[in-house]
Kinemage of the C-alpha trace (Angstrom):
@kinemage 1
@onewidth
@group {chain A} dominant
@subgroup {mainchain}
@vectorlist {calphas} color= white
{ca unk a 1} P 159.574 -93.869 135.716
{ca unk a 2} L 159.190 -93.117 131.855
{ca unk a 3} L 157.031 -95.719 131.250
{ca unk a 4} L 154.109 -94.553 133.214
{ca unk a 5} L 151.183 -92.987 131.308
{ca unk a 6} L 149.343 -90.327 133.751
{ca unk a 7} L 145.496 -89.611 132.675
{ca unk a 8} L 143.269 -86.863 133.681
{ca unk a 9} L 139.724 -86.804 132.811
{ca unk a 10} L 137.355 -84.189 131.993
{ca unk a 11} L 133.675 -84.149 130.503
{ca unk a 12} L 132.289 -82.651 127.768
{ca unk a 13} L 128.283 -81.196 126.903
{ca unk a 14} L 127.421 -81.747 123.142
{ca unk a 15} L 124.550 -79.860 122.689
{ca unk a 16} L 122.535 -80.563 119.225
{ca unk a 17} L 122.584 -77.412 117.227
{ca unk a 18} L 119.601 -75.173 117.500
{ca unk a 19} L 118.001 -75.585 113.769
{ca unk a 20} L 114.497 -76.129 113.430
{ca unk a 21} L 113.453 -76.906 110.369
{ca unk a 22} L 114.502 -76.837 106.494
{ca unk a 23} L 111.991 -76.220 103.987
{ca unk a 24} L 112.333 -75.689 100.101
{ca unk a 25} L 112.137 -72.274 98.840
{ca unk a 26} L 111.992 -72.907 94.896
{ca unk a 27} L 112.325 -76.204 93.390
{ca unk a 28} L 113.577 -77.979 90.484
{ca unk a 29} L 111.884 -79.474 87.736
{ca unk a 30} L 109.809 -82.444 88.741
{ca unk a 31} L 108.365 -83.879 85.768
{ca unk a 32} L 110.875 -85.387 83.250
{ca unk a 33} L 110.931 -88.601 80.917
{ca unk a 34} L 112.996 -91.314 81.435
{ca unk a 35} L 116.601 -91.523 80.352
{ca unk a 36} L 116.425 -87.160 81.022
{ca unk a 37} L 119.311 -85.862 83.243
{ca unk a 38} L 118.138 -85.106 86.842
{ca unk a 39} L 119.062 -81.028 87.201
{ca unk a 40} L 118.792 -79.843 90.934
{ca unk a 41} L 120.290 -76.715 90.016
{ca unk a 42} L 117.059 -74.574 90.572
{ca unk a 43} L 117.070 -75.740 94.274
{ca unk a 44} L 116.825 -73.746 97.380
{ca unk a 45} L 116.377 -73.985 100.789
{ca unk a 46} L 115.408 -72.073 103.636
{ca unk a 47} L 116.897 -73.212 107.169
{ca unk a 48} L 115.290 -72.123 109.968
{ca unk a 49} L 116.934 -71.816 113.642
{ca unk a 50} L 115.193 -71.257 116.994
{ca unk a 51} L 117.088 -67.638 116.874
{ca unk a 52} L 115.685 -66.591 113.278
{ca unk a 53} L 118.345 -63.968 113.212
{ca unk a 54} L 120.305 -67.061 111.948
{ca unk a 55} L 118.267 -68.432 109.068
{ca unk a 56} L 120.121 -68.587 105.581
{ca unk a 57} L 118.506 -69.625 102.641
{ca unk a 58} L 121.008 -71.313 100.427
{ca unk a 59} L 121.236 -71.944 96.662
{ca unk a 60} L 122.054 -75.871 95.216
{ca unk a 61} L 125.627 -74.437 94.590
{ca unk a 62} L 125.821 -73.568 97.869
{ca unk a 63} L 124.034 -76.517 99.575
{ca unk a 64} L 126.735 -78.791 97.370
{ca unk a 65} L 129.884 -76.420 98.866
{ca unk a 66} L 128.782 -76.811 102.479
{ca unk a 67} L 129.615 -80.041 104.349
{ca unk a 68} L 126.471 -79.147 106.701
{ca unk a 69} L 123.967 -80.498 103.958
{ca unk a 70} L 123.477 -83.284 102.098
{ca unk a 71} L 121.533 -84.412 98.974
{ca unk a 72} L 120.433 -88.007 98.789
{ca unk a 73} L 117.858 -89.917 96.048
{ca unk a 74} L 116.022 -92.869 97.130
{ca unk a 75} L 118.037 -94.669 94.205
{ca unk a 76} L 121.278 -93.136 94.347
{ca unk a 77} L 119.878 -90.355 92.135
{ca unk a 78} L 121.781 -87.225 91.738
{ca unk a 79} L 122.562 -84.147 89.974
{ca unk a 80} L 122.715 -84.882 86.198
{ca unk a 81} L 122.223 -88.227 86.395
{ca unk a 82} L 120.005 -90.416 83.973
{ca unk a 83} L 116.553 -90.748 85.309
{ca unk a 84} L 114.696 -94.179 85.490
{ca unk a 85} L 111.102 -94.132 85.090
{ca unk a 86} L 108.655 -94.500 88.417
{ca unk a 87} L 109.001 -92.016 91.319
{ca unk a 88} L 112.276 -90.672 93.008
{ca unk a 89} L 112.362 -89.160 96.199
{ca unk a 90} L 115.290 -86.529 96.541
{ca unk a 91} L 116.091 -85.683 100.289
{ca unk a 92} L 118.226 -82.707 101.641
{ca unk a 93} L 119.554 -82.411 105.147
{ca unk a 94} L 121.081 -80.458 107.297
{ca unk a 95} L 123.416 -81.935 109.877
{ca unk a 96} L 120.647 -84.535 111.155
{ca unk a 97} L 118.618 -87.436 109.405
{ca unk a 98} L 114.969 -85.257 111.055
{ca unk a 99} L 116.418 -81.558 109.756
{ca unk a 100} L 115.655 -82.418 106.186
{ca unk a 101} L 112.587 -81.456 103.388
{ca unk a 102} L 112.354 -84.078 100.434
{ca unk a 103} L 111.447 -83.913 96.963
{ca unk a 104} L 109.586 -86.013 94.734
{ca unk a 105} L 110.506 -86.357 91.008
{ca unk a 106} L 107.824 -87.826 88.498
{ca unk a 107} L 109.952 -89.853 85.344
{ca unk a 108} L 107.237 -90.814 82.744
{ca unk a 109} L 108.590 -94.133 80.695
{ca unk a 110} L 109.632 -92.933 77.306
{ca unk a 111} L 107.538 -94.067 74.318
{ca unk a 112} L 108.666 -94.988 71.047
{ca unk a 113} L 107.857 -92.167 68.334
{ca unk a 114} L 109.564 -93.376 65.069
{ca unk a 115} L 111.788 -96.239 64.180
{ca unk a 116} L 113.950 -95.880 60.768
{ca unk a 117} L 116.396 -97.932 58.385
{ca unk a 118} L 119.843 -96.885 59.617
{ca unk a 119} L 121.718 -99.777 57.770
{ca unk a 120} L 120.184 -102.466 55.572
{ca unk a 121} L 120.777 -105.945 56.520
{ca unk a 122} L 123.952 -107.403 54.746
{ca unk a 123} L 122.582 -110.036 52.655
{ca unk a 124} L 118.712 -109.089 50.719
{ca unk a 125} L 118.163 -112.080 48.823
{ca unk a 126} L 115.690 -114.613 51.024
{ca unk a 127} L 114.968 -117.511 48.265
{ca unk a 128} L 111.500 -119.104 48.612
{ca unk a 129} L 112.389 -122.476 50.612
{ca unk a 130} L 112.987 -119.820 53.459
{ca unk a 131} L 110.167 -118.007 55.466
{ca unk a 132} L 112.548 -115.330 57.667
{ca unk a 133} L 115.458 -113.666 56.056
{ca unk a 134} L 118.326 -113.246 57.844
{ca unk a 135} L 118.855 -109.818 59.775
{ca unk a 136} L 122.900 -109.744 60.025
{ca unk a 137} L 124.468 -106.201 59.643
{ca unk a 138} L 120.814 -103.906 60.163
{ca unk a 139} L 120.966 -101.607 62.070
{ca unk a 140} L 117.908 -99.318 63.048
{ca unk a 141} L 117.403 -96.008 64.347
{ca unk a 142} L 115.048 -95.339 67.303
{ca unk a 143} L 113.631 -92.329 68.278
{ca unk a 144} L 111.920 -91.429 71.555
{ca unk a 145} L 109.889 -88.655 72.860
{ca unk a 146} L 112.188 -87.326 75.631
{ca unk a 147} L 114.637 -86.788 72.206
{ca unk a 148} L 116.996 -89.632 72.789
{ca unk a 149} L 118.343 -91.602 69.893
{ca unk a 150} L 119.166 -95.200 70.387
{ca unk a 151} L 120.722 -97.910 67.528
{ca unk a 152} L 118.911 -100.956 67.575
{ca unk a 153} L 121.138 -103.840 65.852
{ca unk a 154} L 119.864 -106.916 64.162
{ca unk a 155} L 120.816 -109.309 67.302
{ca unk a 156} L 117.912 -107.349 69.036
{ca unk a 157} L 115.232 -107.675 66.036
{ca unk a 158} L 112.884 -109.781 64.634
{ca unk a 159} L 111.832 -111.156 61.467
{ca unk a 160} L 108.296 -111.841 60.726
{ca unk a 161} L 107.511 -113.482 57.770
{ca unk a 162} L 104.314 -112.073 55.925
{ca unk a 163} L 102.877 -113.703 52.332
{ca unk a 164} L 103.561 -110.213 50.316
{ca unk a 165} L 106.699 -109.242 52.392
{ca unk a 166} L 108.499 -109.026 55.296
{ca unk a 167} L 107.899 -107.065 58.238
{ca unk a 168} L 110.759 -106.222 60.841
């Protein structure tokens, strides 16, 4: 009869590859400022197997080009992305979760160094029957110490009204 499905069965051994550890040989920079792009590509690894006439060391392009590894951040972090400030823990693996060596990457916040006029507000007359001018149309420049630039517009500014002038 055509209809009837024959089976045979047969069993299989997986046997759990024989590396033993994976340890970083040179790292990447671990000390940036917020907002800096994370850059992994100083990374190597050593992978160690109970026969040591296997163990490779491996470069980050070549831990990226082999599906054996894998790079995880605690936060989703990864090469050139924009660091948050706090503590970030980079993890590589190789083929199982306990086969891995992490990293931990330092972000200092980054601190306001200058502030500048970019654009003056729109309208400069304030008449004396009102204490806070209005801000419409500034635009400021901000400048921090990791070198990032960042316009601050007049929606996110305020006024503060002084006897002799007024500070922003």
């Amino acid at each position: 009869d055509k209809d009837t499905v024959l089976t045979a069965e047969f069993s299989v051994t997986v046997v759990r590859e024989d590396a033993v550890c994976i340890s970083t040989v040179t790292y990447p920079a671990t000390q940036y400022l917020e907002n800096q792009l994370l850059d992994l590509s100083a990374l190597s690894v050593l992978t160690e197997f109970s026969d040591s006439s296997k163990n490779k060391t491996l470069t980050f392009e070549d831990i990226v080009n082999d599906p054996d590894y894998i790079i995880t951040g605690c936060h989703g972090e990864m090469h050139g992305s924009a660091l948050k400030a706090g503590r970030h823990t980079i993890k590589i693996s190789y083929k199982y979760e306990d086969i891995s060596c992490i990293i931990d990457i330092d972000v200092t916040p980054r601190t306001l160094i200058s502030l500048k006029i970019k654009k003056l507000p729109d309208n400069l007359t304030v008449y004396s029957n009102k204490t806070v001018p209005a801000l419409d149309g500034l635009i400021l420049e901000a400048q921090y110490d990791n070198g990032e630039k960042e316009d601050i517009y007049h929606y996110s500014c305020e006024a503060v009204c002084d006897p002799s002038s007024f500070v922003i």
